[in-house]
Residue frames as a rotation matrix with the C-alpha (Angstrom) as fourth column:
UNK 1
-0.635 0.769 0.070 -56.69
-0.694 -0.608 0.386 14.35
0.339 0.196 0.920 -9.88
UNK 2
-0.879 0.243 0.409 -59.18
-0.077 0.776 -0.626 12.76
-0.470 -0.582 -0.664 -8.07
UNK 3
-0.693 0.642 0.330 -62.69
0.718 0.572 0.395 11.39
0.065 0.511 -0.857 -9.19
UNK 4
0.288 0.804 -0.521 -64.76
0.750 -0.528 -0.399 14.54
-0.595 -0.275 -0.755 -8.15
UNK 5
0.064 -0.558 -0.827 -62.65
-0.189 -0.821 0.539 17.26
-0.980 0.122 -0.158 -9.36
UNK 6
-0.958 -0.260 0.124 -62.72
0.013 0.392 0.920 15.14
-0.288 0.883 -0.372 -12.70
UNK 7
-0.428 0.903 -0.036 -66.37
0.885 0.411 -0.219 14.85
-0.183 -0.126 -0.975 -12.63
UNK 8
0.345 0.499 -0.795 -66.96
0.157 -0.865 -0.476 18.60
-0.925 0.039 -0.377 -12.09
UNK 9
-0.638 -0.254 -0.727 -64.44
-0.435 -0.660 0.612 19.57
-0.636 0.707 0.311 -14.96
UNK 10
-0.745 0.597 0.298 -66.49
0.649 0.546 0.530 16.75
0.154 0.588 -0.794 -17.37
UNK 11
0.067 0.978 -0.197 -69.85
0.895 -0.146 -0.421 18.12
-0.441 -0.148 -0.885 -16.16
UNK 12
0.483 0.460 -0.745 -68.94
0.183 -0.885 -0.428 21.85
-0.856 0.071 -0.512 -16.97
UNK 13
-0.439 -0.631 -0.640 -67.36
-0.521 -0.402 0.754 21.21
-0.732 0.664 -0.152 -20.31
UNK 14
-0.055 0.949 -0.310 -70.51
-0.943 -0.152 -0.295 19.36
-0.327 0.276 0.904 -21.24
UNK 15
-0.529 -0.181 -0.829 -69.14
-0.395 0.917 0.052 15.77
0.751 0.356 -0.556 -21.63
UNK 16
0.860 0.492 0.136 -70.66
-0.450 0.603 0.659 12.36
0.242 -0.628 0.740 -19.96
UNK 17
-0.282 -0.959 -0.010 -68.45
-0.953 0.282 -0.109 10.56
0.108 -0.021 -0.994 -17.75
UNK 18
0.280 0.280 -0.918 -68.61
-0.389 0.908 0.158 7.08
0.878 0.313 0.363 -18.05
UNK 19
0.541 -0.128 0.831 -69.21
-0.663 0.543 0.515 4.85
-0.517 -0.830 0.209 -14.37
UNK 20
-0.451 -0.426 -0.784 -67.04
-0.555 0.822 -0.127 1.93
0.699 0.378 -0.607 -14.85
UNK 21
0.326 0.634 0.702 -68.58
-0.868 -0.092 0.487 -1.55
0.374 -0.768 0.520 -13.10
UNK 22
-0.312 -0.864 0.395 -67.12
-0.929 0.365 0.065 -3.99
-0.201 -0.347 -0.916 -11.27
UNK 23
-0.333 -0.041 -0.942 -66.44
-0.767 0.594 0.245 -7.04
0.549 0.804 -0.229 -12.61
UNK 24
0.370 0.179 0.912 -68.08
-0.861 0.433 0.265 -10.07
-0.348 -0.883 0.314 -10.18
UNK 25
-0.523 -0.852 -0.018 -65.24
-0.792 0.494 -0.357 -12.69
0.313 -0.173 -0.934 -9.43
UNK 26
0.331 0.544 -0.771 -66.21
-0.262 0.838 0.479 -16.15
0.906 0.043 0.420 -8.49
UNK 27
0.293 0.101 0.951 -66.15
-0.805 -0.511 0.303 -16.35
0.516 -0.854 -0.068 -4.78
UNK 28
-0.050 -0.454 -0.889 -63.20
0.208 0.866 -0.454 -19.59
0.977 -0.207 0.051 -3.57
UNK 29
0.985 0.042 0.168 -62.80
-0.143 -0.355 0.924 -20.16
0.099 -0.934 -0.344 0.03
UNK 30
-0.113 -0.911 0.397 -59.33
-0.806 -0.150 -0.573 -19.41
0.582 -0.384 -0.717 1.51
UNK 31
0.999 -0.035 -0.025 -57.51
0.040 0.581 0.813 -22.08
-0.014 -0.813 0.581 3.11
UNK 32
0.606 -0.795 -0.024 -54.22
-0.513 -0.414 0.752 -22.10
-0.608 -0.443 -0.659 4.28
UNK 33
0.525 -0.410 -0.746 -51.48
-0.581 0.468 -0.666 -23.85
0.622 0.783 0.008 1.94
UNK 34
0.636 0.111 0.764 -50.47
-0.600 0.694 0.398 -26.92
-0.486 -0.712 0.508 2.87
UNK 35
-0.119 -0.462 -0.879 -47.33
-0.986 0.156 0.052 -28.55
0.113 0.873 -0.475 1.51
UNK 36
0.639 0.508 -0.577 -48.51
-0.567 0.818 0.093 -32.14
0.520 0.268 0.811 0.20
UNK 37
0.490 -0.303 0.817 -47.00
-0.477 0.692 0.542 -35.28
-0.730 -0.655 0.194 1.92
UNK 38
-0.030 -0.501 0.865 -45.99
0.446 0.768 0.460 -36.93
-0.894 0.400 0.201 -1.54
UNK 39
-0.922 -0.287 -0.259 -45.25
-0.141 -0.374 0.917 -35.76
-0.360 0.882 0.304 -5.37
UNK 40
-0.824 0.553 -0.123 -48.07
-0.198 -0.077 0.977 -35.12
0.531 0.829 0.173 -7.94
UNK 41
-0.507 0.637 -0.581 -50.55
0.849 0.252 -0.465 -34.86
-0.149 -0.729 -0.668 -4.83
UNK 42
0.758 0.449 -0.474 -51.47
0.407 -0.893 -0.194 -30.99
-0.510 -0.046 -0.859 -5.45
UNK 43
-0.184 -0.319 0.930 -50.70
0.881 -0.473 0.012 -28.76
0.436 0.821 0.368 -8.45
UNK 44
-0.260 -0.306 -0.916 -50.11
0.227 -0.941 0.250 -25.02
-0.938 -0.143 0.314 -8.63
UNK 45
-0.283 0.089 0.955 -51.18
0.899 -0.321 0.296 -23.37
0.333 0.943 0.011 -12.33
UNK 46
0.158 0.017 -0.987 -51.06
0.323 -0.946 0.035 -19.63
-0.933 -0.325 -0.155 -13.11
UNK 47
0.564 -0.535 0.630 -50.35
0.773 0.074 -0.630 -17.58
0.290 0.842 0.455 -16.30
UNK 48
-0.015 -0.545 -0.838 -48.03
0.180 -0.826 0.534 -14.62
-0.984 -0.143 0.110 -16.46
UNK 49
0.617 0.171 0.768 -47.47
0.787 -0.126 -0.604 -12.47
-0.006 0.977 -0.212 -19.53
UNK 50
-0.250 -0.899 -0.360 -44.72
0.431 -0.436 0.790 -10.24
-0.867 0.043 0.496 -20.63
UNK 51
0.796 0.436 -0.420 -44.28
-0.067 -0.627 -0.776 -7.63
-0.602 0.646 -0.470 -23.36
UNK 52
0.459 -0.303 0.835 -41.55
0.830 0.480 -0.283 -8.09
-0.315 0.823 0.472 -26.31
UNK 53
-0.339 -0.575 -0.744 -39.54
0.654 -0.713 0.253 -5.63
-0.676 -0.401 0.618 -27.81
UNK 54
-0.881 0.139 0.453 -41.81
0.343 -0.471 0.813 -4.85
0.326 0.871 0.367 -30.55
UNK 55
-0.518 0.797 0.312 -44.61
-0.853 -0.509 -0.114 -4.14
0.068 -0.325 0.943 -28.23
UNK 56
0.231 0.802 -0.551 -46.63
-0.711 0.525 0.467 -7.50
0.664 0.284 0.692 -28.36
UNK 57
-0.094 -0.054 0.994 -47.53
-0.932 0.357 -0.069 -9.51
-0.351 -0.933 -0.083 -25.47
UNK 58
-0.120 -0.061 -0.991 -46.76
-0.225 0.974 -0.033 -12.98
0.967 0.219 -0.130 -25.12
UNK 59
0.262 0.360 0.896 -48.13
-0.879 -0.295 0.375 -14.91
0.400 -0.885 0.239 -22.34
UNK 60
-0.557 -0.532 -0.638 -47.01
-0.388 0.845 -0.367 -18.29
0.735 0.043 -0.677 -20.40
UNK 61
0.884 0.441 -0.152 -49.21
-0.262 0.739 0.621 -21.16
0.386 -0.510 0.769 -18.61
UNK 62
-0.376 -0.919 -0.119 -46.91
-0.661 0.356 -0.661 -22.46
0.650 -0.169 -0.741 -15.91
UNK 63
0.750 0.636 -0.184 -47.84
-0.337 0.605 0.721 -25.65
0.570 -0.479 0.668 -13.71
UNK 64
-0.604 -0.744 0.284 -45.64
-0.559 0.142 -0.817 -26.55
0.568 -0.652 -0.502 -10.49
UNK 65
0.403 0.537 -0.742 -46.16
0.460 0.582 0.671 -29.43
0.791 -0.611 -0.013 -7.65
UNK 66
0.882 0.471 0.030 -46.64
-0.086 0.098 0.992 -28.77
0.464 -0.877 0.126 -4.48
UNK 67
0.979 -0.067 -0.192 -44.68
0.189 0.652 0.735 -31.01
0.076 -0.755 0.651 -3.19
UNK 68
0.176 -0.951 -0.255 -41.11
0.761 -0.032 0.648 -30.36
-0.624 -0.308 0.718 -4.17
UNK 69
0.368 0.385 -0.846 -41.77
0.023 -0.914 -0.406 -27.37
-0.930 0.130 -0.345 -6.15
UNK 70
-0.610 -0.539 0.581 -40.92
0.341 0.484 0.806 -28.68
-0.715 0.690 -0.111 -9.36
UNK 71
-0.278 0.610 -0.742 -41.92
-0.858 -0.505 -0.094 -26.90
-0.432 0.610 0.664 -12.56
UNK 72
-0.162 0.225 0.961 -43.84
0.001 0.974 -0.228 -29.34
-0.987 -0.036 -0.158 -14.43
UNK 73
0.264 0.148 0.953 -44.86
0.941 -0.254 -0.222 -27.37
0.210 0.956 -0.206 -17.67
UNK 74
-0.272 0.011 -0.962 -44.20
-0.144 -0.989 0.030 -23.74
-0.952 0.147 0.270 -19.03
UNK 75
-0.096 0.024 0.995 -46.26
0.960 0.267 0.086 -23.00
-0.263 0.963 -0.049 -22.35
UNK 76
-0.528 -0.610 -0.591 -45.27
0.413 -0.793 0.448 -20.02
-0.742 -0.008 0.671 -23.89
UNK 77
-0.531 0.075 0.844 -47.24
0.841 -0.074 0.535 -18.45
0.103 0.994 -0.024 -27.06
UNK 78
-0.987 -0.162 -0.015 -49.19
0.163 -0.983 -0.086 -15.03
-0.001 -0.088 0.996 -27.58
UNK 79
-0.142 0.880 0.453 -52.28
-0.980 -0.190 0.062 -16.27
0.140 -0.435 0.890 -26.69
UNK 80
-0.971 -0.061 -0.233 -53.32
0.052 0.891 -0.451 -19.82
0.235 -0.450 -0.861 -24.80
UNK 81
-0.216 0.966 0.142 -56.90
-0.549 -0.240 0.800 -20.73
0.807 0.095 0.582 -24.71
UNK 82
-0.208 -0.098 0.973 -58.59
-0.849 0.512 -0.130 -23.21
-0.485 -0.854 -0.190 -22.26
UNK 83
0.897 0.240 -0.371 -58.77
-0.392 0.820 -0.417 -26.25
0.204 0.520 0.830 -24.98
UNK 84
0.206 -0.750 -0.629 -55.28
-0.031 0.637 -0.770 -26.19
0.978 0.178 0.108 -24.86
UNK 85
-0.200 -0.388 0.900 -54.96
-0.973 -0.030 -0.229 -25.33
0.116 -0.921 -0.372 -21.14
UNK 86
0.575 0.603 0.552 -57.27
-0.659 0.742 -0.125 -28.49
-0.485 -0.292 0.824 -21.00
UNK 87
0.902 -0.151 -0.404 -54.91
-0.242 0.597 -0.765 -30.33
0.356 0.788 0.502 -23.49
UNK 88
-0.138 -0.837 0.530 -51.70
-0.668 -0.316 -0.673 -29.87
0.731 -0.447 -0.516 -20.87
UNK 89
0.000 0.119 0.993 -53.48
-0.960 0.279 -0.033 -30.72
-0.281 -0.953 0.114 -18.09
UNK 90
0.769 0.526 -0.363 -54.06
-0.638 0.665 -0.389 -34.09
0.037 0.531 0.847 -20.23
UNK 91
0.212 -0.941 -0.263 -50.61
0.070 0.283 -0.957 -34.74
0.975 0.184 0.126 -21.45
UNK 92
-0.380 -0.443 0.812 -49.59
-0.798 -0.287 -0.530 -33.88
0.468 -0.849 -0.245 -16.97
UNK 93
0.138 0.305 0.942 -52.04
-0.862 0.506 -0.037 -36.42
-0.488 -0.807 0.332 -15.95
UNK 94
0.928 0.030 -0.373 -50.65
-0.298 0.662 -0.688 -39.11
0.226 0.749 0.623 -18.38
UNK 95
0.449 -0.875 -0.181 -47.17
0.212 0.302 -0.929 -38.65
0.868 0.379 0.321 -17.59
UNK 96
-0.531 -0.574 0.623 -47.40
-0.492 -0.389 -0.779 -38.03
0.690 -0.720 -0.076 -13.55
UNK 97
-0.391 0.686 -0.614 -50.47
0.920 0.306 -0.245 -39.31
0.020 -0.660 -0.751 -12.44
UNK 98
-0.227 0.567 0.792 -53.35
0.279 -0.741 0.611 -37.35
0.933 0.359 0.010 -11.63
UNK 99
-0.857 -0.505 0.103 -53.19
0.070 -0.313 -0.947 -35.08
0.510 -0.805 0.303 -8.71
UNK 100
-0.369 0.848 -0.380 -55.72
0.893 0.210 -0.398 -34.94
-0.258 -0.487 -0.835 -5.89
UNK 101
0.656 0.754 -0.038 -56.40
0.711 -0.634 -0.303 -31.13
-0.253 0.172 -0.952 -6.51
UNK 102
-0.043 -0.596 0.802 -55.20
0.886 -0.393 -0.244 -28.15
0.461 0.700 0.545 -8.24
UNK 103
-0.113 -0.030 -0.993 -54.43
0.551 -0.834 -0.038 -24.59
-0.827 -0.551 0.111 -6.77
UNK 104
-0.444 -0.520 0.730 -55.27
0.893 -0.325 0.311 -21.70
0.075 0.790 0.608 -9.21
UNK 105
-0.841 0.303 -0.447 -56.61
-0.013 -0.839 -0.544 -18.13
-0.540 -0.452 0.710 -9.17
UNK 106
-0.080 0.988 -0.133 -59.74
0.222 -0.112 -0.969 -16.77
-0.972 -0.107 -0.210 -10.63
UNK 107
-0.477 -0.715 -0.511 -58.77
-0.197 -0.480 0.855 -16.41
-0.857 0.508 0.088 -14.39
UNK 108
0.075 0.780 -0.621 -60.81
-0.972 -0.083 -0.222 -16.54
-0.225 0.620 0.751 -17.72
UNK 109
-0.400 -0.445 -0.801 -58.88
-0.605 0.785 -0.134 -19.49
0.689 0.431 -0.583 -18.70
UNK 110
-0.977 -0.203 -0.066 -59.38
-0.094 0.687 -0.720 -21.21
0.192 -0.697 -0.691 -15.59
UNK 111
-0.368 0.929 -0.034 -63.44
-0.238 -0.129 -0.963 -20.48
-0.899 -0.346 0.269 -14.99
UNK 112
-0.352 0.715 -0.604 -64.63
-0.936 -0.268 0.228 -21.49
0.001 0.646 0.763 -18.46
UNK 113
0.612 0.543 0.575 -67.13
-0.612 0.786 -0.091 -24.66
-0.501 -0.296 0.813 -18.37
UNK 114
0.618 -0.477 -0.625 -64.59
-0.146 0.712 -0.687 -26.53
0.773 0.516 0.370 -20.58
UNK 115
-0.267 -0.944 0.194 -61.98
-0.318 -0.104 -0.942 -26.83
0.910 -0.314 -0.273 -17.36
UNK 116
-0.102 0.665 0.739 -65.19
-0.979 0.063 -0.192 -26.98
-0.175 -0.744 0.645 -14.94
UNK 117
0.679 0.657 -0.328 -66.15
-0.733 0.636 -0.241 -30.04
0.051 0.404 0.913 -17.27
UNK 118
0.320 -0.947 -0.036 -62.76
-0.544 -0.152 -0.825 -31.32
0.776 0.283 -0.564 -17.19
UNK 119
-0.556 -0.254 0.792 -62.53
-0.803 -0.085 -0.590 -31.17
0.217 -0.964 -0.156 -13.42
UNK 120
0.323 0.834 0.447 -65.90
-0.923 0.382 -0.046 -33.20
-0.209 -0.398 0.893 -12.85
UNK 121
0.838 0.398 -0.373 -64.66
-0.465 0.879 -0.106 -36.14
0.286 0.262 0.922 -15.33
UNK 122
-0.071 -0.969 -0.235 -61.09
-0.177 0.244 -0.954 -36.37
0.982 -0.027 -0.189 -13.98
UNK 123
0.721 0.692 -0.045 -62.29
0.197 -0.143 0.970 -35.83
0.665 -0.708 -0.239 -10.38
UNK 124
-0.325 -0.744 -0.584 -59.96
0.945 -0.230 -0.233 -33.79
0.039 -0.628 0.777 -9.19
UNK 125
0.422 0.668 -0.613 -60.24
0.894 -0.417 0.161 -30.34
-0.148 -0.616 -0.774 -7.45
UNK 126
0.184 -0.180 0.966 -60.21
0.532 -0.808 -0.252 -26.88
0.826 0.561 -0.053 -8.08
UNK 127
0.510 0.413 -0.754 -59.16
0.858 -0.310 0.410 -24.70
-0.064 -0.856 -0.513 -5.39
């Protein structure tokens, strides 16, 4: 059923449909990937999430280098703010060295001014 045909039947059975609006995304420039020259030079981070068998989602922070794909962390739990995202990245740059810049998508976790703040005093990049 498409979006008109839905629209008339709403309209003549006397309901409102509801516009959804689009969400606005924080605009990164594309560049090409580039595999680093030396270890712990350029991070990867992402989460992923999965569903249990009782129905309840459980999600995982994962962090890989670059350089020789090498996981580096996986944190698992059913929900993963950005204190602790921000508490990882800590414990990674203690126990590798701190990388020149980080690869990551456009996620809540990843865009909230704690991680922004983060970034500025570590001086290392977001891309």
């Amino acid at each position: 059923m498409n979006d008109k045909k839905l629209h008339r039947i709403y309209k003549q059975a006397g309901l409102s449909l509801r516009k959804k609006s689009k969400k606005r995304k924080i605009t990164r420039i594309k560049e090409p990937l580039k595999i680093p020259k030396s270890f712990a030079q350029s991070w990867s981070m992402d989460f992923m999430s999965d569903v249990l068998e009782n129905g309840r989602k459980i999600r995982t922070f994962n962090i890989i280098d670059d350089y020789n794909c090498e996981v580096l962390h996986i944190e698992a739990d059913y929900s993963i703010k950005s204190s602790r995202v921000v508490w990882i990245l800590n414990h990674l740059v203690n126990r590798y060295g701190k990388p020149k810049k980080i690869r990551m998508d456009n996620g809540p976790e990843f865009i909230s001014h704690l991680i922004q703040t983060w970034s500025l005093v570590n001086d290392i990049k977001f891309s």
